[in-house]
C-alpha positions as CSV (number, residue, x, y, z in Angstrom):
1,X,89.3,95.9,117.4
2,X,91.1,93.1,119.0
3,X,90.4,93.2,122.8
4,X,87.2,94.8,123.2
5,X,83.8,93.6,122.4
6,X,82.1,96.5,120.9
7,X,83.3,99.6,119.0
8,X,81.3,101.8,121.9
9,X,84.0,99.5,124.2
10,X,87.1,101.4,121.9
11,X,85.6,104.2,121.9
12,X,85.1,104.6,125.8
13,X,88.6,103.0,126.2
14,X,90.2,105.2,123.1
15,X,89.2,108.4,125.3
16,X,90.4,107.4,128.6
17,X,93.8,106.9,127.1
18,X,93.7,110.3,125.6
19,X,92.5,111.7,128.8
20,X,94.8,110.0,131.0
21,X,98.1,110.7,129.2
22,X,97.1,113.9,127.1
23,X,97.2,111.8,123.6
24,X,96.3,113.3,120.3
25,X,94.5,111.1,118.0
26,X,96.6,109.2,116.0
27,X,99.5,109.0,119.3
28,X,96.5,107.6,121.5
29,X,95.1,104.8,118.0
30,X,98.8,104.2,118.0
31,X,99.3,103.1,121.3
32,X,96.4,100.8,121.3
33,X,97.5,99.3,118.2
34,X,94.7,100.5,115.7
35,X,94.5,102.9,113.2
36,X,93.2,106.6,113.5
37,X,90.4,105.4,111.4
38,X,89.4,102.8,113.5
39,X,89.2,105.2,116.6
40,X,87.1,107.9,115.1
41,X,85.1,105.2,113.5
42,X,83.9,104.1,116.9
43,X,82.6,107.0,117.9
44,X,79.7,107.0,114.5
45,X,76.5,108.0,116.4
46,X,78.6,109.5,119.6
47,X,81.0,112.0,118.1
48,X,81.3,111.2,114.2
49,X,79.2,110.6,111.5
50,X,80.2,108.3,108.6
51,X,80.4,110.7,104.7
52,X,79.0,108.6,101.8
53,X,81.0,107.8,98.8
54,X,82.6,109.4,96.4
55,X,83.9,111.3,98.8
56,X,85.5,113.7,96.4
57,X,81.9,115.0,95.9
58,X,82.4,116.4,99.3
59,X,85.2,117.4,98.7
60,X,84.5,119.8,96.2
61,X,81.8,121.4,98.0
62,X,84.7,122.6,100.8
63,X,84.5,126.3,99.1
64,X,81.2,126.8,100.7
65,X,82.3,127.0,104.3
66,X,84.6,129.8,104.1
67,X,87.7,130.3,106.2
68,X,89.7,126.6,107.4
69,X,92.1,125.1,108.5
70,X,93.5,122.3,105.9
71,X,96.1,119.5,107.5
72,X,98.1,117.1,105.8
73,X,101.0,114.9,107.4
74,X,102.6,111.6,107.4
75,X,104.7,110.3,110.1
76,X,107.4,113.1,110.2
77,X,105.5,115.8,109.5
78,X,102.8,118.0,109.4
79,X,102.0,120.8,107.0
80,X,98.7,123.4,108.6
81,X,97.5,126.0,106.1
82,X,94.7,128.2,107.0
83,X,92.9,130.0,104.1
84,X,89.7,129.9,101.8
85,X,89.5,127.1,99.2
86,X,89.2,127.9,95.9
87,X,87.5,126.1,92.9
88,X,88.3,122.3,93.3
89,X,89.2,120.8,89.9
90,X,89.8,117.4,88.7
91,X,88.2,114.0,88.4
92,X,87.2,111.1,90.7
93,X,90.6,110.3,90.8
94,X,93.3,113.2,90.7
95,X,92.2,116.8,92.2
96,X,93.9,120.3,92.7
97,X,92.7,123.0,94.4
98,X,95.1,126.4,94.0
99,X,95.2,129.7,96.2
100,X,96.2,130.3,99.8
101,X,94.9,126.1,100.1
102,X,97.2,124.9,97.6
103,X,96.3,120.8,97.0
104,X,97.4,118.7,94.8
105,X,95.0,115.3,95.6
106,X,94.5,111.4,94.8
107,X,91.0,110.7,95.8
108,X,91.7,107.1,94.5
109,X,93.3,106.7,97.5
110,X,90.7,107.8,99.9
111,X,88.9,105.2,101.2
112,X,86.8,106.5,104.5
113,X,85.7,110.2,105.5
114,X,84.2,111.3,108.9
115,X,82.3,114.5,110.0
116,X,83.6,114.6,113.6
117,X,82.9,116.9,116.9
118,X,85.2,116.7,119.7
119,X,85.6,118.6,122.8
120,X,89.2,120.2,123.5
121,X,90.9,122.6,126.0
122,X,90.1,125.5,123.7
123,X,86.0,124.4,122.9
124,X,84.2,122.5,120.4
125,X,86.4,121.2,117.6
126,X,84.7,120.2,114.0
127,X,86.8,118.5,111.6
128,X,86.3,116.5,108.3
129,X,88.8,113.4,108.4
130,X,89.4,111.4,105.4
131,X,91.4,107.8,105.4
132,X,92.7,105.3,103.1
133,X,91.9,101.7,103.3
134,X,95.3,101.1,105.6
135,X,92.9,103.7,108.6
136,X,95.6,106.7,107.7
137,X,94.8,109.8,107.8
138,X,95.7,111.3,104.5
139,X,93.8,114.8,105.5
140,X,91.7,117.3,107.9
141,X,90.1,119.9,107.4
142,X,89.3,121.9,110.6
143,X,86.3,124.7,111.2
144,X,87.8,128.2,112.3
145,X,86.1,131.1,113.6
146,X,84.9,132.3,110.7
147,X,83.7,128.8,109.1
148,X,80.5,129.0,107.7
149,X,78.8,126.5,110.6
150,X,75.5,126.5,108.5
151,X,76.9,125.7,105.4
152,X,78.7,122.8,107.1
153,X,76.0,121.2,108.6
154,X,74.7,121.3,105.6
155,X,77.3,119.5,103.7
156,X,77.2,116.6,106.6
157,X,73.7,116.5,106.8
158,X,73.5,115.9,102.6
159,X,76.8,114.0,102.4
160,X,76.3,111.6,105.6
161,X,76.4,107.6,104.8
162,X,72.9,106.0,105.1
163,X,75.0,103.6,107.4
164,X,75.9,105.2,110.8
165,X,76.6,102.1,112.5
166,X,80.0,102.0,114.7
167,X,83.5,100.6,113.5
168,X,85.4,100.4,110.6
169,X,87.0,97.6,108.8
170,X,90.8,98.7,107.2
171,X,93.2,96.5,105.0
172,X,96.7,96.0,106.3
173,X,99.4,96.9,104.4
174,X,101.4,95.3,102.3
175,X,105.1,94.6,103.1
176,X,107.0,97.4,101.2
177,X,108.6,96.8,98.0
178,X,112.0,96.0,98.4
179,X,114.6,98.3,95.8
180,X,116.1,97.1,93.2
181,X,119.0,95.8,92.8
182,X,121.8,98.6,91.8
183,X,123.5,96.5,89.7
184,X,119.9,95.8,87.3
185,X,120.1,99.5,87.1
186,X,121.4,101.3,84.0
187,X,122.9,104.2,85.3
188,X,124.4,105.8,82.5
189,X,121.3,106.5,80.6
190,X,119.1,107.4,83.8
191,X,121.4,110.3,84.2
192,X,121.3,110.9,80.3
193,X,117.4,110.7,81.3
194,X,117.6,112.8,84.3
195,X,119.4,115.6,82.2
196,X,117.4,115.7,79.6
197,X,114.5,116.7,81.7
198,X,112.8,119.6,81.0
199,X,110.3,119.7,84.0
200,X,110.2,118.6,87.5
201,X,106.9,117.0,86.8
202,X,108.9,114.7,85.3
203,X,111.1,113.2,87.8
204,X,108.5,111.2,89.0
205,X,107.7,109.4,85.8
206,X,111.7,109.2,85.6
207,X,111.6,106.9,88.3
208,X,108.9,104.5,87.2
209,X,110.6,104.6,83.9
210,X,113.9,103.2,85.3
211,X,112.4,101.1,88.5
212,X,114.5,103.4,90.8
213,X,113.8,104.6,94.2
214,X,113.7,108.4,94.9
215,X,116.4,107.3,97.4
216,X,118.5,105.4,94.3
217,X,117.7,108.4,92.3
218,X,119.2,110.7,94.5
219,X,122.0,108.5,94.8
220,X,122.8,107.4,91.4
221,X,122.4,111.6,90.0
222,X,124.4,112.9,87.3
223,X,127.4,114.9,89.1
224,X,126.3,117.9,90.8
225,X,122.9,117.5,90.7
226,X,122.2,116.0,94.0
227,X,124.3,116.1,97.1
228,X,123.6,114.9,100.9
229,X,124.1,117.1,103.3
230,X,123.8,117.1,107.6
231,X,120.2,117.2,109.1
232,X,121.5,120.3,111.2
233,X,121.1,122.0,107.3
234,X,117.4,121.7,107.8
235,X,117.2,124.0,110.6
236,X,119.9,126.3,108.5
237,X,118.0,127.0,105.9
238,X,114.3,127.9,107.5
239,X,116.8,130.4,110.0
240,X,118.0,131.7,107.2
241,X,114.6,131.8,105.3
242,X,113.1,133.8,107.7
243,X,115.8,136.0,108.4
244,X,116.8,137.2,104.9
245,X,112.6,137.2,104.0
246,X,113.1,134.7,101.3
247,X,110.2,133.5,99.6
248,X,109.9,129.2,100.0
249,X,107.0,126.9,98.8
250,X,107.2,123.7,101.2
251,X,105.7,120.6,100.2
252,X,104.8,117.8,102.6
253,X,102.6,115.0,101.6
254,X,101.2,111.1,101.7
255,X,99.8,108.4,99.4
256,X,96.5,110.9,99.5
257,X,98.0,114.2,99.2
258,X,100.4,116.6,98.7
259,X,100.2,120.1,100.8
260,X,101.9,123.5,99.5
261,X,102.7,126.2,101.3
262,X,104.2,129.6,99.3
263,X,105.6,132.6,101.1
264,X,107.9,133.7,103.6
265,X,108.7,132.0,106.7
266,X,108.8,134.2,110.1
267,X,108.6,132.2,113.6
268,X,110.8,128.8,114.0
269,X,110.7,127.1,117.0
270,X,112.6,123.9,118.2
271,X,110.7,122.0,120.9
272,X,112.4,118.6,121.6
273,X,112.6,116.4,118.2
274,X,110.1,119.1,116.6
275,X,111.2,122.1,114.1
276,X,108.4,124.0,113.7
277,X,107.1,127.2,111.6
278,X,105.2,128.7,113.7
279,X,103.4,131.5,111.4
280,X,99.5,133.1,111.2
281,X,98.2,131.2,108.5
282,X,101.1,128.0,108.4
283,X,102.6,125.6,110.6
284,X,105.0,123.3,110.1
285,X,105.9,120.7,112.1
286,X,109.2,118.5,111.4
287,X,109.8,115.4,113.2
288,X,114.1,115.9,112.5
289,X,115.1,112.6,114.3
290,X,113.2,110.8,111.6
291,X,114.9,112.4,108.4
292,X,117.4,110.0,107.9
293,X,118.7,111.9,104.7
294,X,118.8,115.6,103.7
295,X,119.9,116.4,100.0
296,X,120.1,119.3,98.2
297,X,118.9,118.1,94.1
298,X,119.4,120.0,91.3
299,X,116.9,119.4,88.4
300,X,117.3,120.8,84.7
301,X,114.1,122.3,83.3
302,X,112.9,124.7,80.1
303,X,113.3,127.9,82.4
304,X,117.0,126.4,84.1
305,X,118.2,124.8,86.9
306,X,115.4,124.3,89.7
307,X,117.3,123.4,93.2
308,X,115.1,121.6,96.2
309,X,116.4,120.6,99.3
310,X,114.9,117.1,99.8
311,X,114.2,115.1,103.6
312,X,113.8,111.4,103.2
313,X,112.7,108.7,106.2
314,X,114.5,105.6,107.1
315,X,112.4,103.2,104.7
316,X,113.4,106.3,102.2
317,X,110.2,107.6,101.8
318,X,109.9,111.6,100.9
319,X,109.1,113.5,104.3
320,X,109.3,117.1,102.9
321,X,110.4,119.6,100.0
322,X,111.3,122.5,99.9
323,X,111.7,125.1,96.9
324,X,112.3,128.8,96.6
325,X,108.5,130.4,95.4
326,X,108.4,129.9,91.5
327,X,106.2,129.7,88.9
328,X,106.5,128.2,85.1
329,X,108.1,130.3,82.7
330,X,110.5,131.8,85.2
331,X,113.6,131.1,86.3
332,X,114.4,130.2,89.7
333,X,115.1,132.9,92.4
334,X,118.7,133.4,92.9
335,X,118.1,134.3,97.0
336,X,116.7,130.7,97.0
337,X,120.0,129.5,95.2
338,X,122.3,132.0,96.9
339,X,120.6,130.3,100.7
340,X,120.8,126.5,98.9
341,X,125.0,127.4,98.1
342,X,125.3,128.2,102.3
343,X,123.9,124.9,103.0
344,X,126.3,123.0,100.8
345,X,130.0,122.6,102.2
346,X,133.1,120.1,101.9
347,X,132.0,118.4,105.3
348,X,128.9,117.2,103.1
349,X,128.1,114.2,102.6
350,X,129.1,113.2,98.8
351,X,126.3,112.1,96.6
């Protein structure tokens, strides 16, 4: 809170700023150089009201309040899914909730959770926030018109902290870890590795295995299984999603969670750096002057070949995936390959 006395001094001056230049959130804690978390902290006894730990027992309560809106992002994008959760399953640590909300969640990352009213253009706005220890939001969940109100009072009245005092304290991050070197990487056998595969759960464990970057990974690939291609693709394929009716799952995500979305695509939109899906039910927003790769990767599993087209940040990070709609035990759909082989030409960039 450097610069202002009290938290009720951030919150007033955390507002103006919003106010004055029309500021969402986490662009308004931005400019003011704090976290989200610390902004909506400020406001506990105003506007927001401090959730108890575990947090994930919260969590798994969400199936009582009916229709929401769910929202997960990191800096480049953000994935909206509107729907009914399901059963949430899991542990303290890992959860997954499946349906039309489709989660795949690390509560060990969630660190501070917020009930929070706020007053917009379009009426009263009730959200649950949830943050790690860094202040970022790693997810929302927003009440819709058809949100059981009752049964969410409920869940803040019997899941609010016995400590409602102002401000939050978050840990800074640590510098990122730099890659390693390519030439302490055995690349022969990670590609021996990488064919062998026989599901795309295990790619991740691939890359602890060898100490490799997804970045590396997608560099270093066995021939023909992972090619960059131009940002302009991105836009390519979601056109050509929508307009042939094919079927996608979209995955965006962050340290906290990962977001799915299954189905057909309908609406996109370009407004300035944003492509967005613009669909009842999902939006997608996609920040495409911060991809700073696109690559179409090819991984071998028990039911074939499984293509994704991959978007990666600067630091290379994973911004989004994108599939065609499949499920375990069948192969993948040949539309989705038959819209990946249109994306792919000799102006590429190779692997």
């Amino acid at each position: 809170m450097t610069g202002y006395a009290t938290p009720q001094d951030l919150h007033k001056a955390f507002h103006a700023l919003k106010a004055e230049r029309r500021l969402r959130n986490r662009d308004a804690a931005q400019a003011m150089g704090i976290t989200e978390c610390e902004a909506i902290a400020s406001g506990v006894g105003v506007d927001a009201v401090r959730l108890a730990a575990p947090l994930d027992a919260l969590f798994r309560r969400m199936p009582e309040l009916g229709e929401v809106m769910v929202l997960t992002r990191n800096e480049a994008a953000v994935h909206e899914k509107t729907g009914r959760f399901e059963q949430v399953s899991g542990d303290a640590k890992v959860g997954l909730t499946l349906g039309v909300i489709d989660l795949r969640i690390f509560f060990g990352r969630w660190a501070h959770g917020y009930a929070v009213v706020e007053q917009t253009p379009r009426g009263e706005s009730r959200s649950f926030q949830f943050f790690d220890a860094h202040g970022e939001a790693v997810h929302k969940v927003y009440s819709r018109a058809d949100t059981r109100l009752d049964a969410w009072d409920t869940l803040v009245r019997e899941h609010a902290d016995s400590n409602q005092s102002p401000g939050e304290t978050v840990v800074a991050k640590d510098a990122p870890v730099a890659e390693k070197p390519a030439e302490q990487i055995d690349v022969e056998r990670f590609r021996q590795d990488w064919l062998a595969m026989k599901d795309t759960h295990e790619f991740f464990p691939l890359l602890g295995r060898h100490g490799v970057s997804r970045r590396q990974a997608l560099q270093f690939a066995p021939a023909g299984h992972a090619e960059r291609i131009g940002n302009e693709r991105i836009q390519q394929m979601l056109d050509s999603a929508a307009r042939d009716g094919t079927s996608i799952m979209c995955f965006v995500g962050n340290p906290g969670m990962i977001q799915i979305h299954t189905g057909p695509v309908h609406r996109i939109e370009v407004m300035g750096p944003w492509l967005n899906v613009l669909d009842p039910g999902f939006n997608l927003h996609l920040r495409t002057d911060l991809v700073e790769q696109a690559w179409i990767v090819r991984k071998p599993t028990s039911d074939g070949v499984v293509t994704s087209v991959e978007l990666l940040d600067a630091a290379g990070e994973t911004i989004a995936l994108f599939f065609g709609e499949r499920k375990p035990g069948k192969p993948e759909r040949e539309d989705w390959r038959a819209l990946v082989a249109t994306l792919s030409s000799p102006a590429s960039l190779a692997a």
